[in-house]
N, C-alpha and C positions, 0 to 999 in steps of 0.2 A: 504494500500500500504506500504510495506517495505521500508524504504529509504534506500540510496545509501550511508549516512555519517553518521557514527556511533565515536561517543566521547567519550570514557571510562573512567573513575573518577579512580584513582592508588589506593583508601582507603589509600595516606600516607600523605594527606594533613590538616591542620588546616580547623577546617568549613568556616571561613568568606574570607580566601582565595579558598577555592573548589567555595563556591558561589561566589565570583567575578568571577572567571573563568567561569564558566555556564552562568551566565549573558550577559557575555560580547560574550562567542562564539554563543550565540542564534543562529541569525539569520543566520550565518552563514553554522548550521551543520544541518542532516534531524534529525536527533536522540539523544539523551545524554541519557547513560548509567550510573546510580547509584549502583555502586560498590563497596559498603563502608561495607566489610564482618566484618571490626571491633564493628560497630554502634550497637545499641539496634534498635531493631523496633521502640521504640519511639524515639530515635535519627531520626532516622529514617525519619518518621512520619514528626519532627517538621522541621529540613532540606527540606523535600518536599512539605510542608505548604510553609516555606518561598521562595520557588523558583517557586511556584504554583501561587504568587504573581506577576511576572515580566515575567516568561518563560510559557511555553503552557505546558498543563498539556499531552498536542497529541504529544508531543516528547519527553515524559519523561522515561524510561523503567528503571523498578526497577529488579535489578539481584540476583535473587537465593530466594527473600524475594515474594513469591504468596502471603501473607496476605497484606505485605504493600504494594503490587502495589493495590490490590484490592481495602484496606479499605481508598488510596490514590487517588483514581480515578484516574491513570494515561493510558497511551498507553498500556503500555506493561510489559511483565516479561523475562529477559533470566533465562534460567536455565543449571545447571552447572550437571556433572554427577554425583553429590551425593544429587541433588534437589529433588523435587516431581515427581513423572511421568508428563511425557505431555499429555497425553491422560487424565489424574483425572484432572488436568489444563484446557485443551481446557472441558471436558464436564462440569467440575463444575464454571469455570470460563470467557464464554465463549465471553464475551464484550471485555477481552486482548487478546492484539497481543502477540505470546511463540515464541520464540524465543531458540533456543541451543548452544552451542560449540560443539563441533566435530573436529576430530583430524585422521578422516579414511574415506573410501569409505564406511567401513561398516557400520562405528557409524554415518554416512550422510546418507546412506540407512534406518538407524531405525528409525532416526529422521526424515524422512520423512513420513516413514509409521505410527510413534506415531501420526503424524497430527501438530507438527511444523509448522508455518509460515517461517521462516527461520534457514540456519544457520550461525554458527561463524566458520570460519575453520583457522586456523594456528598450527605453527607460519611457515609465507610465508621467510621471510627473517632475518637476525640476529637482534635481541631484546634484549631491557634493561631487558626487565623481566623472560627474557630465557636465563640469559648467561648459555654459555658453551650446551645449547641443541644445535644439529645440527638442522639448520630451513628444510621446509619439500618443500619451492619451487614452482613454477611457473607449470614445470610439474604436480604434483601430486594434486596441485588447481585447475588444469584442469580437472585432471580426478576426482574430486570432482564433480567439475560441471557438468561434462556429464554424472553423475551417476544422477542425481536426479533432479526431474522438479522446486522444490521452489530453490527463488533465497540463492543465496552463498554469504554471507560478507567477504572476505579476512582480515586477523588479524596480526600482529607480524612483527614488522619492514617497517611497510610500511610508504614509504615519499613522499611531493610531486611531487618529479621527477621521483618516480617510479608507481603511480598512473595509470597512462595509459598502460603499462607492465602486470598490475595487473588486469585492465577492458579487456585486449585482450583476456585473460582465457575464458572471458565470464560470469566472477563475475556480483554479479549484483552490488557491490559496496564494501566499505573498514569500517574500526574502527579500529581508532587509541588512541591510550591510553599515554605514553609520549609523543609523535610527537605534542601532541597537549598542557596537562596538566602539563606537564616537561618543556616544551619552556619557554627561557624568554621572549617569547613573546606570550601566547596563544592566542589572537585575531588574532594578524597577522600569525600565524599557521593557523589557522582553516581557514583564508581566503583563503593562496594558499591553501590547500587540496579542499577547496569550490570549487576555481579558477578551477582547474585541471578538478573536474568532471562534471563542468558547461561545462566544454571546451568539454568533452568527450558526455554530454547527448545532447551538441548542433548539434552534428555530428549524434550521436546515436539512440537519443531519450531517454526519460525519465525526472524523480524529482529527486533531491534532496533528 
């Protein structure tokens, strides 16, 4: 099952504050996202040893790196458009959950035909890590969705108060990257985004 709360690691943090932050959002989030395009695979590696420690290794999704999700036992892999195919992923690697980004109707249409379990689509609204791009919108999320039957992560500027804006598309959920990791507060971040979809899957139906 894809979760509905996806936590993105920025790659611009010291390790012992990344892992306090992961620790303490556990329980909170479905998913956490290891992002760390700077790391060696053994950085890598010993990062996800120690958080492999305290956090479930079933919410773990290592990004762009298919060796060290594999050799890490974790959930999942996302992959970025300069990664492995997803088709060489799902056949050769087929105990993770693949995961994509996507940015079109089109490149949501391939990703789904590659055999993706999900994808990532933004950026929905204005972003720390997109200045100055124009975000793509509430509209065009939509019609993301209705292109393709696996579920849709909404990405890029999403906050708690727009949460529910963002599930009316018919997303199947969100991942947030500073809203959560940039907060001085990332616990109490990741609770209301919790808050919000708890609120929404109460109504809806669904996990986390």
């Amino acid at each position: 099952m894809v979760p509905k709360l996806h936590a993105v690691s920025t790659g611009k943090q010291p390790l012992e504050q990344l892992l306090k932050i992961i620790r303490d959002i556990e329980p909170y989030v479905g998913a956490i996202h290891i992002r760390e395009k700077e790391r060696t695979a053994r950085e890598l590696e010993v990062l996800i040893g120690d958080l492999k420690k305290e956090v479930p290794a079933s919410k773990l999704i290592v990004n762009d790196r298919v060796d060290v999700a594999f050799a890490a036992q974790v959930k999942g892999v996302h992959l970025a458009y300069h990664s492995l195919s997803a088709q060489g992923v799902k056949a050769h690697f087929q105990q993770l959950i693949v995961g994509k980004s996507v940015h079109s109707v089109k490149e949501a249409k391939e990703a789904e035909q590659s055999g993706v379990d999900y994808v990532i689509y933004g950026h929905i609204y204005p972003s720390q890590s997109k200045l100055g791009q124009t975000p793509r919108g509430l509209e065009q999320l939509k019609q993301v969705v209705d292109s393709v039957q696996i579920p849709v992560i909404a990405i890029g500027g999403v906050m708690p108060c727009n949460v529910r804006e963002v599930l009316s598309t018919g997303a199947h959920g969100v991942a947030v990257m500073a809203g959560v990791f940039k907060d001085e507060n990332p616990l109490q971040a990741a609770k209301e985004y919790g808050e919000q979809l708890r609120k929404w899957s109460d109504t809806y139906g669904g996990t986390l």
